[in-house]
C-alpha positions in Angstrom: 116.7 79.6 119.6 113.8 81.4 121.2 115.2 84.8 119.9 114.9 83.4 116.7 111.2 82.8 116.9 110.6 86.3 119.0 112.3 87.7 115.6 109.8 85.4 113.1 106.7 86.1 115.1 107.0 89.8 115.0 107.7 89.6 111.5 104.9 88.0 110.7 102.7 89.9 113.1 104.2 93.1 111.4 103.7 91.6 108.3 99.9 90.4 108.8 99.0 94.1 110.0 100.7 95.8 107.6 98.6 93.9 104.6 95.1 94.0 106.8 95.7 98.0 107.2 96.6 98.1 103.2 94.2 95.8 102.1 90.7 97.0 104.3 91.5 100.4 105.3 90.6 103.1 102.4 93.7 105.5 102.4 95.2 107.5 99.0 98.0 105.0 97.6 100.6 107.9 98.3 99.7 107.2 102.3 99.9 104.0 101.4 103.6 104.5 100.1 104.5 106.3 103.0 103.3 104.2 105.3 105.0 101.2 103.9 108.1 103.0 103.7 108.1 104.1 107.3 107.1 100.2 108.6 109.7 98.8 106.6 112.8 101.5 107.9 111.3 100.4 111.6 111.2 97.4 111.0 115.2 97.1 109.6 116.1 99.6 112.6 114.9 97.1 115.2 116.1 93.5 113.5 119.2 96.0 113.2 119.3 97.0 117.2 118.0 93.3 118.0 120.8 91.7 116.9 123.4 94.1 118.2 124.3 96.1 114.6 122.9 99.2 115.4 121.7 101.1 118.8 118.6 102.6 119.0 119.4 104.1 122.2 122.1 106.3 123.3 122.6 105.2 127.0 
């Protein structure tokens, strides 16, 4: 069960950065886009390798 929260509360943490850097710092909307795009691919590449789907690393 305390996976489980781990898993929320990075979320979340992700989540709350993520809108605080879009919301106060002054960046063109493509960066914007990009930035987004990139967080959210990290973000389903670790939930991925957290729960055993896919390996990040090779050894």
């Amino acid at each position: 069960m305390s996976a489980l929260i781990y898993v929320v509360l990075v979320l979340i943490i992700v989540g709350v950065l993520l809108w605080l850097i879009n919301s106060f710092l002054p960046m063109a909307s493509s960066i914007k886009t990009i930035l987004n795009i990139v967080v959210v691919i990290v973000v389903i590449m670790w939930l991925l390798s957290f729960f055993g789907i896919f390996h990040l690393h090779s050894g």
